[in-house]
C-alpha positions as CSV (number, residue, x, y, z in Angstrom):
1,X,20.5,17.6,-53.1
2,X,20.6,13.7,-52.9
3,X,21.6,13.7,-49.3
4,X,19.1,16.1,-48.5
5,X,16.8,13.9,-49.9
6,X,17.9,11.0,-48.2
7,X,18.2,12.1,-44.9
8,X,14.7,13.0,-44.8
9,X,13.3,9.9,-46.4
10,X,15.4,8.3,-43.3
11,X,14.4,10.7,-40.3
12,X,11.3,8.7,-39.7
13,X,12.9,5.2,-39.5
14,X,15.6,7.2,-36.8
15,X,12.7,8.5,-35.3
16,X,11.2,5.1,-34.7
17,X,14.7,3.4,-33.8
18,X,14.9,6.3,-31.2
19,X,11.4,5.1,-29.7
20,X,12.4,1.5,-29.9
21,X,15.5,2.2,-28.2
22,X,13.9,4.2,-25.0
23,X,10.9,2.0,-24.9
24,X,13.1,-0.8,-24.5
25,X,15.5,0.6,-22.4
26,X,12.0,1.9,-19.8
27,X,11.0,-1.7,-20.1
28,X,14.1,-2.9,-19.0
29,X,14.2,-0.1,-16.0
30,X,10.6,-1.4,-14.8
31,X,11.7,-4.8,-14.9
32,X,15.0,-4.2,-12.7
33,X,12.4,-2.0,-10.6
34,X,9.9,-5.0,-9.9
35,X,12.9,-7.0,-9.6
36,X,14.3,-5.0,-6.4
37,X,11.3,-4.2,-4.4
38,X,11.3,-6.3,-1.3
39,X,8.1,-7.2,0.2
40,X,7.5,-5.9,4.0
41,X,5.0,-8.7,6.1
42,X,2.2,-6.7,8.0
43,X,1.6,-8.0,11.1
44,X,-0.5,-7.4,14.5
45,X,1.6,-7.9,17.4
46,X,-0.6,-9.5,20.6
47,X,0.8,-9.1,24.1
48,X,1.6,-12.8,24.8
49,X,4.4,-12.5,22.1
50,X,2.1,-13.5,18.6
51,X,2.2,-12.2,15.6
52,X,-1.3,-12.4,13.4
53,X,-1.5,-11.7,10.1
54,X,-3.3,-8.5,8.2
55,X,-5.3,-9.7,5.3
56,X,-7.4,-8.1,2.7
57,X,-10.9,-10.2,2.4
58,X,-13.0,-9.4,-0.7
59,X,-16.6,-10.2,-0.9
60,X,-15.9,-13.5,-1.5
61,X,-13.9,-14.0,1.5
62,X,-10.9,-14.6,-0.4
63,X,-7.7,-13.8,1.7
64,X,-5.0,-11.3,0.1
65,X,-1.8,-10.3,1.3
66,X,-1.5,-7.4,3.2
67,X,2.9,-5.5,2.2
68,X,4.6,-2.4,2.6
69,X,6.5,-1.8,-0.4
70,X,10.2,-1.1,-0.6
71,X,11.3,-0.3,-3.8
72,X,14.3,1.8,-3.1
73,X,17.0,1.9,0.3
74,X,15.3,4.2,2.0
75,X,12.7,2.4,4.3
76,X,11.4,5.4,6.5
77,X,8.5,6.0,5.0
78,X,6.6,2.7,3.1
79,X,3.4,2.2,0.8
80,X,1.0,-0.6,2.5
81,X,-0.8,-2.1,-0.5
82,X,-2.9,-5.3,-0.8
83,X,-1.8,-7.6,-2.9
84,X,-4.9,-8.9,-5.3
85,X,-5.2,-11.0,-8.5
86,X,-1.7,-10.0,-9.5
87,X,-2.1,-5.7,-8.8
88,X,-1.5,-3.6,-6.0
89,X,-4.2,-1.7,-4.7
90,X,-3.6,0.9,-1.8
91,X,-5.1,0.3,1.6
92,X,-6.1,4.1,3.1
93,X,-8.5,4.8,6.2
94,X,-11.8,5.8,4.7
95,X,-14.5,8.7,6.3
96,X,-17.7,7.0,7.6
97,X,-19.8,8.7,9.8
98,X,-21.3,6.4,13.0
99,X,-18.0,4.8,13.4
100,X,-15.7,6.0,16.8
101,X,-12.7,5.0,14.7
102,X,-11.5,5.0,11.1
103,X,-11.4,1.5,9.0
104,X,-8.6,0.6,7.4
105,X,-9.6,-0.1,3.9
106,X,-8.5,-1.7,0.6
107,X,-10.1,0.1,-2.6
108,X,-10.0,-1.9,-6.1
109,X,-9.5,-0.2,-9.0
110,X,-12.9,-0.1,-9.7
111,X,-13.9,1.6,-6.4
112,X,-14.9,-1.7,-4.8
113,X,-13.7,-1.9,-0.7
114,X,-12.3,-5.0,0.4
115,X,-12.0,-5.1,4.2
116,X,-8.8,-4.9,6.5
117,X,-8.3,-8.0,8.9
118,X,-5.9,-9.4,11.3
119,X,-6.3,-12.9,11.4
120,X,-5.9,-14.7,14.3
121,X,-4.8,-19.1,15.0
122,X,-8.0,-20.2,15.7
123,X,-9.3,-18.2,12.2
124,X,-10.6,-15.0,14.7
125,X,-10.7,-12.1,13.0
126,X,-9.8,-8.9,14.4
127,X,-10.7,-4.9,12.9
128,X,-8.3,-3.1,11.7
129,X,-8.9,0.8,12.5
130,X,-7.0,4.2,13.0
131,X,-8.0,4.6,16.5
132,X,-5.9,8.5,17.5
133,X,-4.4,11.0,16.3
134,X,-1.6,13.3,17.3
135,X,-0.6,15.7,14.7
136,X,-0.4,14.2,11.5
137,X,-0.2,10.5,12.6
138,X,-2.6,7.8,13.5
139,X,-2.3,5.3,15.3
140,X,-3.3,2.0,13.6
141,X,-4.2,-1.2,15.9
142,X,-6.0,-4.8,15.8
143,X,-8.9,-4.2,18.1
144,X,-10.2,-7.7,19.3
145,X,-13.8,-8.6,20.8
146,X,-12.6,-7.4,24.2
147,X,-11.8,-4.2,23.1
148,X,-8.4,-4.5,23.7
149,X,-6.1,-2.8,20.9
150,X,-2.8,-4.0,19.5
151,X,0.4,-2.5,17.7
152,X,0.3,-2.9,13.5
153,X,3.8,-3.5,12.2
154,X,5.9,-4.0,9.3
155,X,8.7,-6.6,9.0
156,X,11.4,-6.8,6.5
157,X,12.8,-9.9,5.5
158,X,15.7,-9.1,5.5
159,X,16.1,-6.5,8.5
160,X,14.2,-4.1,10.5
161,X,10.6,-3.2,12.1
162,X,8.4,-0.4,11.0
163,X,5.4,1.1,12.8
164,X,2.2,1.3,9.6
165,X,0.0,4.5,10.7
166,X,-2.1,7.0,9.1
167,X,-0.7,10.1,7.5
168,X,-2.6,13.3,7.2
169,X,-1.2,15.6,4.7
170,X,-4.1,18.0,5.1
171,X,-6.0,19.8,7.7
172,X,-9.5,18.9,6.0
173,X,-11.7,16.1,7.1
174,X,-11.5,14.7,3.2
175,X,-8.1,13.8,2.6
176,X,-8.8,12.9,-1.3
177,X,-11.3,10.8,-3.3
178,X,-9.7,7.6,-4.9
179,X,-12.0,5.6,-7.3
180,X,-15.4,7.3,-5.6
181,X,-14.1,6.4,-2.0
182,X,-13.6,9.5,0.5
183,X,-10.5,9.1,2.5
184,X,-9.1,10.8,5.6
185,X,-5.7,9.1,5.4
186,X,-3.0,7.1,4.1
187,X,-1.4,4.1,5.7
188,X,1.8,3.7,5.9
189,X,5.2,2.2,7.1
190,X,7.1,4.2,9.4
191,X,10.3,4.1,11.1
192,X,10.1,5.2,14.7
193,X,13.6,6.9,15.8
């Protein structure tokens, strides 16, 4: 009866050193995780061989990096995220209605929509838009004040170039609602083959 009476008393205190032991052990996991994602530059390639950068700009026209996130080998298919005040936040094309094309958008946490730039030498700023579609892909491009529209890419640094798009998973003109924001798709890295 003694050990009966023991082991009970004790399954508690096992129980907690069993949730010690996996909270640590997860904690660990998401640190090695964080530790091995690799950061992807996002970039708008311009016919005379120039490479501008894709920022987020909040309201206070504070620049934010722009990455596609690698966090495993695989890099066909990438998250493009903004990088703000220490979080990710996803950058998706949103639904307006008296726009020909769709903006590519960063959306806070809070449902607040920081705008999509490529930013140019001379401190031009270019939109950022999912200008056609064909299938389940948009095409994303830098469109500058003459119209003209230019490749969006992703560069490892270590090796290899991904095309960012739009990807549809549905049919419907709402893709989902994130934070209060109605989106038709999701940028991401691609690799073309």
């Amino acid at each position: 009866m003694k050990t009966v009476e023991h082991t009970s008393k004790a399954l508690p205190y096992i129980g907690f050193l069993i949730l010690l032991f996996f909270s640590v052990a997860n904690a660990q996991s998401q640190d090695q995780l964080r530790e091995n994602v690799i950061y992807w530059h996002i970039k708008a390639v311009l016919p005379e061989a120039k490479l501008l950068d894709i920022k987020a700009i909040d309201a206070t026209g504070t620049y934010h990096d722009v990455k596609a996130i690698q966090d495993s080998y695989d890099t066909s298919l990438l998250s493009v995220k903004a990088l703000v005040n220490g979080q990710t936040i996803p950058i998706k094309m949103i639904v307006t209605k008296n726009d020909t094309y769709y903006p590519v958008k960063a959306i806070a946490n809070d449902g607040t929509i920081l705008d999509v730039k490529a930013i140019g030498e001379e401190g031009e700023i270019l939109d950022v838009k999912g200008v056609s579609r064909m299938g389940n892909l948009i095409e994303v491009r830098a469109i500058d004040k003459a119209q003209r529209q230019h490749d969006v890419i992703s560069i490892s640094p270590q090796k290899g170039v991904n095309h960012v798009k739009g990807l549809k998973m549905f049919n419907d003109e709402v893709e989902a609602v994130i934070h209060g924001i109605k989106i038709f798709a999701h940028v991401k890295s691609l690799k073309q083959y």
